[in-house]
N, C-alpha and C positions, 0 to 999 in steps of 0.2 A: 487364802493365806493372809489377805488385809486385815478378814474380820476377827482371824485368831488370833493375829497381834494386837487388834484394837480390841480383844477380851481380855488380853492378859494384862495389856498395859492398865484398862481398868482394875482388874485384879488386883495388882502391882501397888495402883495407887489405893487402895481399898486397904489393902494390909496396912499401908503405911500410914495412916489416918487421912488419905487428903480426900474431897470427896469424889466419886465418879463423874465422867461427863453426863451430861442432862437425859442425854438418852436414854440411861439405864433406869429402869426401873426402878424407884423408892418406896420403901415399908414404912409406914409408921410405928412408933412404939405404943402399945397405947396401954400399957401400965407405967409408964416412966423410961427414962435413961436406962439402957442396959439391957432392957426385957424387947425380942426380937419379935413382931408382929408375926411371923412368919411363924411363929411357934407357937401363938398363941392364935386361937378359932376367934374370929371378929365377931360370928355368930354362931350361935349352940342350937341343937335340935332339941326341945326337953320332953315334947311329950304328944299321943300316945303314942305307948311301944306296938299294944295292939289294938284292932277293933274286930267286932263282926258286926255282919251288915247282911242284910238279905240280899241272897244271890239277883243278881239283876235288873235291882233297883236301887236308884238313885237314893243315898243317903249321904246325913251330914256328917262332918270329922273336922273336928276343932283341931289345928296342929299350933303347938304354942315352940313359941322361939324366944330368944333370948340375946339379946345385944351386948357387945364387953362394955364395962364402963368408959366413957369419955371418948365413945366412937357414937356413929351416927351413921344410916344408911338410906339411900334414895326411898323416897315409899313405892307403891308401885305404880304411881302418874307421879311420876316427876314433876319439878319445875319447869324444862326445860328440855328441848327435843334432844341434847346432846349427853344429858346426863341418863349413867344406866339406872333404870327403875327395877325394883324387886320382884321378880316371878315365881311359880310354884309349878314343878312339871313333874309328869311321870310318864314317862317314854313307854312305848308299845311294847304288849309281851309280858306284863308284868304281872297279871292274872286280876287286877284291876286298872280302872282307867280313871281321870279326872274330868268329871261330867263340865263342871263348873267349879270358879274358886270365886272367893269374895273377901277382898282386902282392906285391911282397916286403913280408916282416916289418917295420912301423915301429919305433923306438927311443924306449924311453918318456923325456921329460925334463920338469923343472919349471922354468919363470919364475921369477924372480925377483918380478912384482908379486902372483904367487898361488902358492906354494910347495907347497901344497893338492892343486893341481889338476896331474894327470898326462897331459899330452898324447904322443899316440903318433904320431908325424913321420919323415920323410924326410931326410937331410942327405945333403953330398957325392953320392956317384955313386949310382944306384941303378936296375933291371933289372925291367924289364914282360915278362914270356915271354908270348906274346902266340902264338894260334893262328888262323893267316889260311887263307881258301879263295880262291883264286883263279881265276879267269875265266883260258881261254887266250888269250895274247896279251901285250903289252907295255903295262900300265897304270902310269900316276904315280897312286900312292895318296896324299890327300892326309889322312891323320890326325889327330886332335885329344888335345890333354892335354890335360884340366880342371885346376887345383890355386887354391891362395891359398897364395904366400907371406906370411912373417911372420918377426922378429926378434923378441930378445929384449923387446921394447917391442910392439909395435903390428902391426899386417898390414897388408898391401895388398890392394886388392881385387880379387876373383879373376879369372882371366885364365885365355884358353885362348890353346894355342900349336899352331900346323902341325906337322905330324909328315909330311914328305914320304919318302914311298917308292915307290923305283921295281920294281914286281915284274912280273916273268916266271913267265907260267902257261903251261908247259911239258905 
């Protein structure tokens, strides 16, 4: 009963412009004022939609991704034991498997509220070389990106996104 009144009182004050207690989770905007993170994908899947690969050998698969402007996200070694770094998975069942993946070099840069502190990130476009075995036959692989975007102020909290692909195990 506590926690429902301390969701609505948040609520409450939310309608009425003041901000939430700290606790609640914050979005960033990251097209501007107005535009809700939350509606807008921090990261895009662009491409490929399919491949074929010989059945039960290890081959490569470039999967390219796509970051919104004016966000930035952990690469995949971090700075930092506490910060999330970016992953590429694809769970069991799926009529291919991820042998191995190989991630690009992050770009080191500093915030503005901590100058100090050198994080190593993602921007713009950037390429998972990724090595699939596949199953003979015609499977929808349905993949995962772990990451947490974040702007020059604050983060959002971490999300994973489908990574759908159609592969032919040839």
């Amino acid at each position: 009963m506590v926690a429902l009144k301390s969701t609505i009182a948040a609520f409450a004050l939310a309608l009425l412009g003041f901000p939430a207690p700290r606790a609640q989770a914050q979005f960033v905007a990251a097209n501007g004022p107005g535009r809700s993170a939350m509606k807008l994908d921090a990261v895009s899947y662009l491409f490929p939609e399919q491949v074929s690969l010989p059945a039960g050998k290890s081959a490569p698969v470039a999967l390219h991704f796509r970051i919104a402007p004016g966000l930035h996200i952990n690469s995949h070694t971090p700075s930092a034991d506490y910060l999330i770094g970016t992953t590429f998975s694809i769970p069991a069942g799926e009529g291919a498997r991820l042998a191995h993946a190989s991630y690009p070099a992050g770009t080191e840069i500093t915030l503005p509220a901590d100058p100090k502190m050198r994080l190593n990130v993602y921007t713009g476009d950037f390429v998972i070389d990724a090595r699939l075995v596949a199953a003979p036959g015609n499977h929808l692989v349905q993949g995962k990106l772990h990451y947490q975007a974040c702007d020059q102020i604050q983060c959002m909290p971490p999300k994973t996104i489908g990574v759908s692909i159609d592969v032919i195990g040839r």
